[in-house]
TIKE-748961 format. One line per 3 residues: their letters; for each residue x, y, z of N, C-alpha, C, O, CB. Coordinates in nm, 2 decimals. Glycine has a CB too. Layout:
BEGIN
A> X/Y/Z/X/Y/Z/X/Y/Z/X/Y/Z/X/Y/Z; ...
! end
This chain:
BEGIN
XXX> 3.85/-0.85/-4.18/3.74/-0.92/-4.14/3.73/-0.93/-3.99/3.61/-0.94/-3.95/3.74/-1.06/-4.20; 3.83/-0.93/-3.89/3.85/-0.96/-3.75/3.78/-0.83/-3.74/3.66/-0.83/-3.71/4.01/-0.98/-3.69; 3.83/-0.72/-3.77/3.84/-0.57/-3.71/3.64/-0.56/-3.72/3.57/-0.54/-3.63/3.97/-0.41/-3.84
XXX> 3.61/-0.59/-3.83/3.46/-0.60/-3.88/3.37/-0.68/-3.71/3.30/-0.64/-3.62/3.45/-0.72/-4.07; 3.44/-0.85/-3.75/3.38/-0.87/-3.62/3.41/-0.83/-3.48/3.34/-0.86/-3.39/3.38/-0.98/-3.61; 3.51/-0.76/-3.47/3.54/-0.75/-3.33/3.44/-0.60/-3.32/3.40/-0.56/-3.21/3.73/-0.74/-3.29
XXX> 3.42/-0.55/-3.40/3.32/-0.36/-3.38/3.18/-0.45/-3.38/3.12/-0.42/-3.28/3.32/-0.18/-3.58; 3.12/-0.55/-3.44/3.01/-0.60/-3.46/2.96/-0.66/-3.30/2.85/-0.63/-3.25/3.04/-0.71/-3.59; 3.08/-0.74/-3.25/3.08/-0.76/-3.10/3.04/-0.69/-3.00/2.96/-0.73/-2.91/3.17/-0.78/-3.06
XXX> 3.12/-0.52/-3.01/3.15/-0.41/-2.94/3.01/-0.36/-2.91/2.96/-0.34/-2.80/3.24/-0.32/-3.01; 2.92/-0.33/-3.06/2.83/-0.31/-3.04/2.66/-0.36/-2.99/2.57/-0.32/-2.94/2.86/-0.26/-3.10; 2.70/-0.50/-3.05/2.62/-0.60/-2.94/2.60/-0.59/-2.81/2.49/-0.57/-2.74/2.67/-0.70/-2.93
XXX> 2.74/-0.60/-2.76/2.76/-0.54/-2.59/2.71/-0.44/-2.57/2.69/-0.43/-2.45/2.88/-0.50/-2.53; 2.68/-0.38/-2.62/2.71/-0.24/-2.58/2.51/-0.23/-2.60/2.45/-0.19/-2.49/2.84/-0.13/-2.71; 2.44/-0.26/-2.69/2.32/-0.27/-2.66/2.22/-0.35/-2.61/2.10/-0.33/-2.60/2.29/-0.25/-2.73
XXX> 2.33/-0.46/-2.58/2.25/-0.60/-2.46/2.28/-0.49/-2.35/2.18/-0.45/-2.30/2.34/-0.81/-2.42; 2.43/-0.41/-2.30/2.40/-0.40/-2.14/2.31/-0.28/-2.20/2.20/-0.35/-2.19/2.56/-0.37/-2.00; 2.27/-0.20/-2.25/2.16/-0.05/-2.26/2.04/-0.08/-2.25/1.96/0.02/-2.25/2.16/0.05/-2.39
XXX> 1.98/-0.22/-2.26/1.92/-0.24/-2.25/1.82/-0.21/-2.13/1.88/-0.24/-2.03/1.94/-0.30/-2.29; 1.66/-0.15/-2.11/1.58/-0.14/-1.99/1.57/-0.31/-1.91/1.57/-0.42/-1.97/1.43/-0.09/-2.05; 1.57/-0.30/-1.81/1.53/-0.39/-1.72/1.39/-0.49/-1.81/1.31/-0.42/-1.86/1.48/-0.30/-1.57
XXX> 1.37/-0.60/-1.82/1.27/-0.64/-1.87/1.14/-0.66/-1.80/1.14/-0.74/-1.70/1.30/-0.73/-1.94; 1.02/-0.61/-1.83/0.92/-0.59/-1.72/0.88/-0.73/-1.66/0.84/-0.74/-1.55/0.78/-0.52/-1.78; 0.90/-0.86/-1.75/0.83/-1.00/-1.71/0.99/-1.07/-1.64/1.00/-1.19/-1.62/0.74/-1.11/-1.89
XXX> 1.08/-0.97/-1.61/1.20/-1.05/-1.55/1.15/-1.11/-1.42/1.10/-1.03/-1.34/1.33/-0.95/-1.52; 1.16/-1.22/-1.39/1.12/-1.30/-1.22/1.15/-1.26/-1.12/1.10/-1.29/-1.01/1.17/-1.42/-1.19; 1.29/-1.13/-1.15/1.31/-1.08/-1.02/1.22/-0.95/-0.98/1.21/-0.91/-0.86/1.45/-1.05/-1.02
XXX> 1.15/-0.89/-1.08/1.11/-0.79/-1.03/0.93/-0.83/-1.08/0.87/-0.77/-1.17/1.20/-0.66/-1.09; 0.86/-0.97/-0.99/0.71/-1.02/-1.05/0.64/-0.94/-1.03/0.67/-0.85/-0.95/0.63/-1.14/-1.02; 0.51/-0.96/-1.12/0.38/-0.82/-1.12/0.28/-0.94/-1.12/0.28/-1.05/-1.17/0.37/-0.67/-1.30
XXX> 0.20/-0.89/-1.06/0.05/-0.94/-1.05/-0.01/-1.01/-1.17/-0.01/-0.95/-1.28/-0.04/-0.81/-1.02; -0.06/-1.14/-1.14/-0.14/-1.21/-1.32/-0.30/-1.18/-1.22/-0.38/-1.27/-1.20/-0.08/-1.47/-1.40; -0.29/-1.07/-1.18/-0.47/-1.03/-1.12/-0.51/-0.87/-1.08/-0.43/-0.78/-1.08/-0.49/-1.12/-0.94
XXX> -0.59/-0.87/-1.07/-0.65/-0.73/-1.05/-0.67/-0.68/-0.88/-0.75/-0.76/-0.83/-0.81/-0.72/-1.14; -0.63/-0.62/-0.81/-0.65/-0.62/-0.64/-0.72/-0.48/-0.71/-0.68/-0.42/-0.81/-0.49/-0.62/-0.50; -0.83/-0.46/-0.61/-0.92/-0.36/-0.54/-0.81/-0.24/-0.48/-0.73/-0.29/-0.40/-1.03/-0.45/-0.41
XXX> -0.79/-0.18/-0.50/-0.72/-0.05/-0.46/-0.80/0.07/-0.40/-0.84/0.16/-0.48/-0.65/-0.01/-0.57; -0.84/0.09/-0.23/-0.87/0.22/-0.20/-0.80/0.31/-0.25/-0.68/0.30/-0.28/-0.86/0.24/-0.08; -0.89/0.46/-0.27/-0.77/0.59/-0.27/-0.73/0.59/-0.13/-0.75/0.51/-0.04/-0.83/0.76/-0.32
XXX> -0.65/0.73/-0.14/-0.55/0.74/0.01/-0.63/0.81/0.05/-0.66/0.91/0.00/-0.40/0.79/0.03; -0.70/0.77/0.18/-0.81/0.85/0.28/-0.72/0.95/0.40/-0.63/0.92/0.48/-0.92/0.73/0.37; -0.77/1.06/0.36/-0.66/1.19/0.49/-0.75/1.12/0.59/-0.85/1.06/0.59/-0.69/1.44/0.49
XXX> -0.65/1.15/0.69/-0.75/1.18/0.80/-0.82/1.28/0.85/-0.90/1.27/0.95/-0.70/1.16/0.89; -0.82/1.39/0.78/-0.85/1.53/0.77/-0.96/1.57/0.67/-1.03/1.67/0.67/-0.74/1.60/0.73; -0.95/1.43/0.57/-1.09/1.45/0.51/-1.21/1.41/0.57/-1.22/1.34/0.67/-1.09/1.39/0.39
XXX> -1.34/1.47/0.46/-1.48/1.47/0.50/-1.53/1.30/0.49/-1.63/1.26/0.54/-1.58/1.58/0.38; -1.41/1.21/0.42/-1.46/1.08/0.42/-1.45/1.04/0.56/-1.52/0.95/0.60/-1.39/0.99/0.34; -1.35/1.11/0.67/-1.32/0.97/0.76/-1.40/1.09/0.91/-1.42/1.21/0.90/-1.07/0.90/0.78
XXX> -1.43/1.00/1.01/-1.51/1.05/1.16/-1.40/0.96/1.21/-1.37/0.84/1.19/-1.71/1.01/1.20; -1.33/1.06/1.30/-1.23/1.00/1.42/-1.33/1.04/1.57/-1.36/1.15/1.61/-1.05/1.09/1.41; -1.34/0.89/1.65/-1.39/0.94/1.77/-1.39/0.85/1.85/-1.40/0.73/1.81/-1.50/0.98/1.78
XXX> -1.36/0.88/2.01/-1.36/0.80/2.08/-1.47/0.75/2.19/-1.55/0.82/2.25/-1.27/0.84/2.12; -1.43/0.60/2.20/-1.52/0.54/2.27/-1.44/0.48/2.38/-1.33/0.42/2.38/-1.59/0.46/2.20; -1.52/0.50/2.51/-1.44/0.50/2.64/-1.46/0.35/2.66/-1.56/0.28/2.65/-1.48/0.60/2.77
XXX> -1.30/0.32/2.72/-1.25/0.18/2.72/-1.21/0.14/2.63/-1.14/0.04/2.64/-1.31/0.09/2.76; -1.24/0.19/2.52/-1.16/0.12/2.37/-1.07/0.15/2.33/-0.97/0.08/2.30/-1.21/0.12/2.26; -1.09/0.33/2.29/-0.99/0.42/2.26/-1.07/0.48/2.13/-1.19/0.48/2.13/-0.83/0.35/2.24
XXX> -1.00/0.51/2.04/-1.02/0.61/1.92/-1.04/0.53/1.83/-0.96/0.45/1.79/-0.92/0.71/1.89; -1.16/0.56/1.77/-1.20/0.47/1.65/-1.22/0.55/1.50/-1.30/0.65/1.49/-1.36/0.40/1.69; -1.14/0.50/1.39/-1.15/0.61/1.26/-1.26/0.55/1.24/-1.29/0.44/1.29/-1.02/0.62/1.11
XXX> -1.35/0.63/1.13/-1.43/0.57/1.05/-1.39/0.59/0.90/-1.38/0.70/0.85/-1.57/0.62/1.08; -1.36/0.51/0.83/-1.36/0.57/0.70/-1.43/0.54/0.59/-1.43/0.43/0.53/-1.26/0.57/0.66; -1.48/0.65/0.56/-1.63/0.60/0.40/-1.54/0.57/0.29/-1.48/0.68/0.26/-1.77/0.75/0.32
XXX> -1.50/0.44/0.19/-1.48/0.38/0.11/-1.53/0.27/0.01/-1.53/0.15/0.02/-1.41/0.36/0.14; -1.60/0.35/-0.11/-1.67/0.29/-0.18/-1.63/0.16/-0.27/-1.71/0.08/-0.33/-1.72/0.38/-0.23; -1.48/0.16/-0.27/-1.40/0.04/-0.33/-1.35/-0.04/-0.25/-1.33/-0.15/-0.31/-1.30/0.07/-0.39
XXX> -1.31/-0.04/-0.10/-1.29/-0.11/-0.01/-1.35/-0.10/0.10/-1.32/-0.02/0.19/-1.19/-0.12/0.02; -1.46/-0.19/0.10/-1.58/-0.26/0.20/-1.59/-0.38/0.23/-1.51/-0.48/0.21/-1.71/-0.24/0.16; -1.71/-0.38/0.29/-1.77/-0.58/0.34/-1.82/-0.63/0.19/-1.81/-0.75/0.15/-1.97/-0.61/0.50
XXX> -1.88/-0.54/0.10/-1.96/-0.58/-0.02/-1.83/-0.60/-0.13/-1.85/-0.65/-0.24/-2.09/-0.45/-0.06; -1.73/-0.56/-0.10/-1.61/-0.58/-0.20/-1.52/-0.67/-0.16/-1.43/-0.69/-0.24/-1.54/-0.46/-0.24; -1.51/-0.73/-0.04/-1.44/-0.80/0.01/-1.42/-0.94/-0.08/-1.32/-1.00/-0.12/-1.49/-0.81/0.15
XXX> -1.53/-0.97/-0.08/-1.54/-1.14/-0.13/-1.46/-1.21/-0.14/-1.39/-1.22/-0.23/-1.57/-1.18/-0.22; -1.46/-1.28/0.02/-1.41/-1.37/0.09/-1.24/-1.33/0.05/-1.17/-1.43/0.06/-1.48/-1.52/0.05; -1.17/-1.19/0.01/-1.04/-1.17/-0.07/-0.96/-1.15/0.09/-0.99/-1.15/0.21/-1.04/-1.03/-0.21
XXX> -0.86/-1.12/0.03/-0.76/-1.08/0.15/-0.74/-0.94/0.19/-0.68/-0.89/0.10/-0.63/-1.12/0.12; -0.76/-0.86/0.30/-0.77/-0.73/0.36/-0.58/-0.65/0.37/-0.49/-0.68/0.46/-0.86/-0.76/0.53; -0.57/-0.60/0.32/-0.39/-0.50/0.33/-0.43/-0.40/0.39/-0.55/-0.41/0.36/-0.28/-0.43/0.19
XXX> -0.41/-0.32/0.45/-0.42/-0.19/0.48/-0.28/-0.10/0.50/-0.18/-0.17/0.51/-0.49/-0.19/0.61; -0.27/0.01/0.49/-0.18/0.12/0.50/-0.16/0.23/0.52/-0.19/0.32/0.44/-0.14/0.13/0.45; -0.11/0.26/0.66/-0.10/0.38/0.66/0.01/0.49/0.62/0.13/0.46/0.63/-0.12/0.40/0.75
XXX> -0.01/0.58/0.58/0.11/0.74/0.49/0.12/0.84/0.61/0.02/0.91/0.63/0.01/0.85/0.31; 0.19/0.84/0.65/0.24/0.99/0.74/0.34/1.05/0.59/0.42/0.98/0.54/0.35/0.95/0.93; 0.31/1.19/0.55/0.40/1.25/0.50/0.39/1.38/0.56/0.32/1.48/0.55/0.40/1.25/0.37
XXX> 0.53/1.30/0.67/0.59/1.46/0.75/0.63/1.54/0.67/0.58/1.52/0.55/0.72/1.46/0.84; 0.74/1.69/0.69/0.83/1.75/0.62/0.86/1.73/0.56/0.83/1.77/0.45/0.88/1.79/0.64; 1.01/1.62/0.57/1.12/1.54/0.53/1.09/1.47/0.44/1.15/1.47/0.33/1.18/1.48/0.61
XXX> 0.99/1.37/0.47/0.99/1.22/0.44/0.87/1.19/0.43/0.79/1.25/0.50/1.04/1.14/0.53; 0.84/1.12/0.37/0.72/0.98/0.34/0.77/0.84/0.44/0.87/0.77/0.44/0.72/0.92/0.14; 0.63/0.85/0.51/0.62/0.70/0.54/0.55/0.62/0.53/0.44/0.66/0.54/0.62/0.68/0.60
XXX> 0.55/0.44/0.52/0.41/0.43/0.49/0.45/0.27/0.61/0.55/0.20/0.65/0.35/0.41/0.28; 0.31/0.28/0.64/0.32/0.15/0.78/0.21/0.05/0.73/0.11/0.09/0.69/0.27/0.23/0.99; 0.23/-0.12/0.74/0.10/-0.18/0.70/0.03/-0.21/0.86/0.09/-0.23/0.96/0.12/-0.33/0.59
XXX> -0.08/-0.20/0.84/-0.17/-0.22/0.99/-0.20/-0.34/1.01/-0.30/-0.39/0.95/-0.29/-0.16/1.00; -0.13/-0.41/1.12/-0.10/-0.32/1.26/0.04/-0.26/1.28/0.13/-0.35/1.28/-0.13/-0.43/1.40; 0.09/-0.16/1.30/0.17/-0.11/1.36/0.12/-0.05/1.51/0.01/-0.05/1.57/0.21/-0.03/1.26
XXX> 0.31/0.04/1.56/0.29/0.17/1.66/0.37/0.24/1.61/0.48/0.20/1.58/0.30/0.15/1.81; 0.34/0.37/1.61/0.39/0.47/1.66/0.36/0.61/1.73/0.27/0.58/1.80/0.45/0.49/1.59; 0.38/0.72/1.74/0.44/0.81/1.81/0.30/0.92/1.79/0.28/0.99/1.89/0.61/0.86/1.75
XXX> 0.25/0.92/1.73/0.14/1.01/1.65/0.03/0.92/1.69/-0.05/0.95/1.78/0.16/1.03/1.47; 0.00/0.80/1.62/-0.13/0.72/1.65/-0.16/0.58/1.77/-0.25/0.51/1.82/-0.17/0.65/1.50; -0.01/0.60/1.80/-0.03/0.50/1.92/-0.03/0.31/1.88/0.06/0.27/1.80/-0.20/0.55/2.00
XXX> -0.08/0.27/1.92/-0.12/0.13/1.89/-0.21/0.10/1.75/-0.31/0.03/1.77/-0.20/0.07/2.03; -0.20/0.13/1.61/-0.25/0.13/1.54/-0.36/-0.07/1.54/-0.28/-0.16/1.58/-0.14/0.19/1.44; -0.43/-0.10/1.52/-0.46/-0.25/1.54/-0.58/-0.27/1.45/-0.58/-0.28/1.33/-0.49/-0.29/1.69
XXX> -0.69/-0.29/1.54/-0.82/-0.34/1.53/-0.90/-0.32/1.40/-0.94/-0.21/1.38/-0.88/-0.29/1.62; -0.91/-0.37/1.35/-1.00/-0.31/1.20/-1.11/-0.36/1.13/-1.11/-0.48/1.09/-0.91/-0.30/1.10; -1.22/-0.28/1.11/-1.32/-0.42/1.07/-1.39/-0.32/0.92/-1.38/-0.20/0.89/-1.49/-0.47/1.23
XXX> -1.46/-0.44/0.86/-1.50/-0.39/0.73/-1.68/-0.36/0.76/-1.74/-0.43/0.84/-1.44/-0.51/0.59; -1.74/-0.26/0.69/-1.87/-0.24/0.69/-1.90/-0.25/0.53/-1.84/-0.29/0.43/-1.90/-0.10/0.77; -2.01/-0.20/0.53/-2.05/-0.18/0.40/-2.04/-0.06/0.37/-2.07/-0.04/0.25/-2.15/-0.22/0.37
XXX> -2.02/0.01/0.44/-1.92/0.21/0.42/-1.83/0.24/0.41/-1.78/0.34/0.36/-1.91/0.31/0.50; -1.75/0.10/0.49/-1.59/0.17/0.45/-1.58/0.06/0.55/-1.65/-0.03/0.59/-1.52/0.36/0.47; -1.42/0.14/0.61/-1.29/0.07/0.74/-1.31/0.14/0.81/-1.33/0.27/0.80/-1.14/0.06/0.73
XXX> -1.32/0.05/0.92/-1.30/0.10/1.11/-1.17/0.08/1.14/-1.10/-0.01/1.08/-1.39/-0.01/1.24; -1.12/0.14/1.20/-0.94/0.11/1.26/-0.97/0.16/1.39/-1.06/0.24/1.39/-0.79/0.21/1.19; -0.91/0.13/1.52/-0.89/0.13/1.63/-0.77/0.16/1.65/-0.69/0.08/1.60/-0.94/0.04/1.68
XXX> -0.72/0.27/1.73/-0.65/0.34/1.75/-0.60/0.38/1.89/-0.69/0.37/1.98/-0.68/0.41/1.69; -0.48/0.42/1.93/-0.44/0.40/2.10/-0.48/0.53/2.13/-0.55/0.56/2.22/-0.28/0.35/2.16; -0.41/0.63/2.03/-0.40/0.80/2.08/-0.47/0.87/1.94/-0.45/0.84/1.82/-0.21/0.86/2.13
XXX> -0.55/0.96/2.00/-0.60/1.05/1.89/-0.53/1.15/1.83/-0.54/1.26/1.88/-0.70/1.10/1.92; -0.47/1.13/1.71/-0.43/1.24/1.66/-0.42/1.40/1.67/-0.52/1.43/1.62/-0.48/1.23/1.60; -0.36/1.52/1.70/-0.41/1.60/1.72/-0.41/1.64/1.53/-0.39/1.59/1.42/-0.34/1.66/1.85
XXX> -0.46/1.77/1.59/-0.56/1.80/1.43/-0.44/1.86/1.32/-0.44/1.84/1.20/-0.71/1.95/1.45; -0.36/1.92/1.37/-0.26/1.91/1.28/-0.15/1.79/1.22/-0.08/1.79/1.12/-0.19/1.99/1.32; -0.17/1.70/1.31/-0.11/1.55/1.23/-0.19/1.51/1.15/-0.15/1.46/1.04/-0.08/1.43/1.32
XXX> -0.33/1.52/1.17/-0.45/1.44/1.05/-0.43/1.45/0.92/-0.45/1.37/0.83/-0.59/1.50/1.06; -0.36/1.62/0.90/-0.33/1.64/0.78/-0.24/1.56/0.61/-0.23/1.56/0.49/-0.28/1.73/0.84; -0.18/1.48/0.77/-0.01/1.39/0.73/-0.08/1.28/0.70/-0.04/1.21/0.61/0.13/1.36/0.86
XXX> -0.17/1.26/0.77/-0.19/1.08/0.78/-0.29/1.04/0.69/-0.39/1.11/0.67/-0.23/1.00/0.94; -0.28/0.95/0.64/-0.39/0.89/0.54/-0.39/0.73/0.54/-0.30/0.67/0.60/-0.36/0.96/0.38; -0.46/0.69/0.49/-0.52/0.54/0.47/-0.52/0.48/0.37/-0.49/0.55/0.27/-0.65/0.53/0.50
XXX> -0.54/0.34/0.34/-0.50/0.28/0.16/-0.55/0.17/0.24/-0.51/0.15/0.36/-0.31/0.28/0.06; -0.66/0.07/0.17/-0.72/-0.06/0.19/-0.67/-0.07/0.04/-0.65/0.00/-0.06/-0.90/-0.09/0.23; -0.63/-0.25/0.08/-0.62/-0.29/-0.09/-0.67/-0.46/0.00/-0.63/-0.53/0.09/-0.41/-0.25/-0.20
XXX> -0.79/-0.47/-0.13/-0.83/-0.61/-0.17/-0.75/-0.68/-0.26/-0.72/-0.64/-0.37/-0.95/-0.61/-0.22; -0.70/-0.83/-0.21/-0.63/-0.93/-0.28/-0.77/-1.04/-0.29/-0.84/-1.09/-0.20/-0.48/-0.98/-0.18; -0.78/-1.07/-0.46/-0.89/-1.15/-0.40/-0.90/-1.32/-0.38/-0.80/-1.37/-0.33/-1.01/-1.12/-0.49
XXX> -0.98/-1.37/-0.40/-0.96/-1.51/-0.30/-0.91/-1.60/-0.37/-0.97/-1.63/-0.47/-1.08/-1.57/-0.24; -0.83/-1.65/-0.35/-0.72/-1.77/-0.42/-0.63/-1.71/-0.47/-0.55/-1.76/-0.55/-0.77/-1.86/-0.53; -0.61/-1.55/-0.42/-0.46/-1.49/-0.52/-0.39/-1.44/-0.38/-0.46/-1.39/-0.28/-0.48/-1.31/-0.67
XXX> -0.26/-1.45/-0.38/-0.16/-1.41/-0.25/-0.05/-1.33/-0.35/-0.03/-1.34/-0.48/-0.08/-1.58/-0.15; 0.03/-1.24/-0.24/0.12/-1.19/-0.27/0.24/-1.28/-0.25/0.26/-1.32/-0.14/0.11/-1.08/-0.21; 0.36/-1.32/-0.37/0.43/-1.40/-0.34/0.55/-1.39/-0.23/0.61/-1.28/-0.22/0.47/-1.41/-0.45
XXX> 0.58/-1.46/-0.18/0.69/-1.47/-0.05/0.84/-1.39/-0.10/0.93/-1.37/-0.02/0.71/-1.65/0.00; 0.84/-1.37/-0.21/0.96/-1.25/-0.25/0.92/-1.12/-0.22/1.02/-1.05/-0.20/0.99/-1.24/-0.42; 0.80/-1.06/-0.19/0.72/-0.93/-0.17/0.72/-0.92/-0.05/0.65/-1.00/0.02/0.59/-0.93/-0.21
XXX> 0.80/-0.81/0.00/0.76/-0.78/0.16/0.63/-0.71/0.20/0.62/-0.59/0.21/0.85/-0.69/0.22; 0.52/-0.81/0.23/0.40/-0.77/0.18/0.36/-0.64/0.29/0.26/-0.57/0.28/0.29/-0.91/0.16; 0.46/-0.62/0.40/0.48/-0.54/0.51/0.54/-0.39/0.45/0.51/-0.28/0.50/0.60/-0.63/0.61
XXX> 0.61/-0.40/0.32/0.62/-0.25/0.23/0.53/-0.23/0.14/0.48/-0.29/0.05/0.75/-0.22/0.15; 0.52/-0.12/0.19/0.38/-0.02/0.06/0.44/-0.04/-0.07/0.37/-0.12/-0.15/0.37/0.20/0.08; 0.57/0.01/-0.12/0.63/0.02/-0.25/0.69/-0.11/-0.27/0.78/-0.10/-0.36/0.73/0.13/-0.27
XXX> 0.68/-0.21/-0.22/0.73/-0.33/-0.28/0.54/-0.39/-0.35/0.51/-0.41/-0.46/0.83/-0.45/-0.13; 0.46/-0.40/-0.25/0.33/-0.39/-0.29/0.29/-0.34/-0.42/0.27/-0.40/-0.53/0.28/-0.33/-0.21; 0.28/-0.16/-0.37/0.20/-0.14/-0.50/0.28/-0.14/-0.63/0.20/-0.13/-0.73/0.13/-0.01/-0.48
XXX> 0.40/-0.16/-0.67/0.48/-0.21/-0.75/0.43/-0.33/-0.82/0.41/-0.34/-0.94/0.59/-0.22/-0.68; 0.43/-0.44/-0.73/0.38/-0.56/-0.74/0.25/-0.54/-0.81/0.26/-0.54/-0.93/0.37/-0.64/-0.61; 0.16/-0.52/-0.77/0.02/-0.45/-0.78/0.02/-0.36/-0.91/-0.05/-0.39/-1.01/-0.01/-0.34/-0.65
XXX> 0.06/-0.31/-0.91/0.08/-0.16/-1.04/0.00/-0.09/-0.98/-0.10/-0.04/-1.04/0.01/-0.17/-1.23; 0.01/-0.06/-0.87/-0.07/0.09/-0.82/0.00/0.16/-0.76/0.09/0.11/-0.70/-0.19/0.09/-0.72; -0.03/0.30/-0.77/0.05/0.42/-0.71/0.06/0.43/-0.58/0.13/0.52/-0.53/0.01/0.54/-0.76
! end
């Protein structure tokens, strides 16, 4: 009878630890809401007009029919940018700087899309790398203070978006 319960044990263990991670575990929370999710805008695509205005610097334009002024409502603005160099993926939330776009900052919503203000203009083979992501949080929903709301993949994780 021992030998019975002690294999009966064995394999208990053995399929509590095999167990998957459980999706509603508190350490790893998911969204009880829906956020607005831009696709990822190239900078190289026909959506976005990069140009500069003197004394300001370089202004993107980008046409986004899911993240605008008319989708905003009154929600909370994320933005992100993707450089995927050779090596690596990166992803920066705005405002950043670096090395390619300079002082990344300024940003306003239209009813066409996102403006971003920019220190240095791209040259045309970086455009290729860089791309854009607006995501709407809407009003009375925040990302919880466990979420580095500053990483892309702690985000869209949180989120359920890719």
């Amino acid at each position: 009878m021992k030998s019975k319960l002690s294999v009966l044990f064995v394999m208990l263990c053995i399929v509590a630890l095999s167990c998957s991670k459980d999706k509603d575990n508190p350490s790893t929370p998911k969204a009880d809401f829906s956020a607005v999710a831009g696709d990822w805008k190239g900078f190289a695509s026909a959506d976005v007009d990069i140009f500069n205005i003197t004394g300001r610097g370089t202004v993107v334009a980008i046409a986004d029919n899911k993240v605008n002024s008319n989708t905003l409502n009154s929600g909370t603005l994320l933005l992100y940018i993707r450089n995927q160099g050779s090596a690596t993926t990166t992803y920066h939330q705005v405002p950043y700087t670096d090395a390619i776009l300079g002082t990344v900052g300024q940003s306003e919503l239209a009813a066409s899309g996102i403006s971003l203000l920019i220190t240095k203009n791209p040259a045309t083979a970086d455009r290729g790398k860089i791309s854009l992501r607006g995501i709407i949080i809407p009003s009375g929903k925040s990302i919880p203070s466990s979420i580095n709301a500053a990483n892309y993949t702690e985000v869209a994780s949180f989120l359920g978006i890719n």
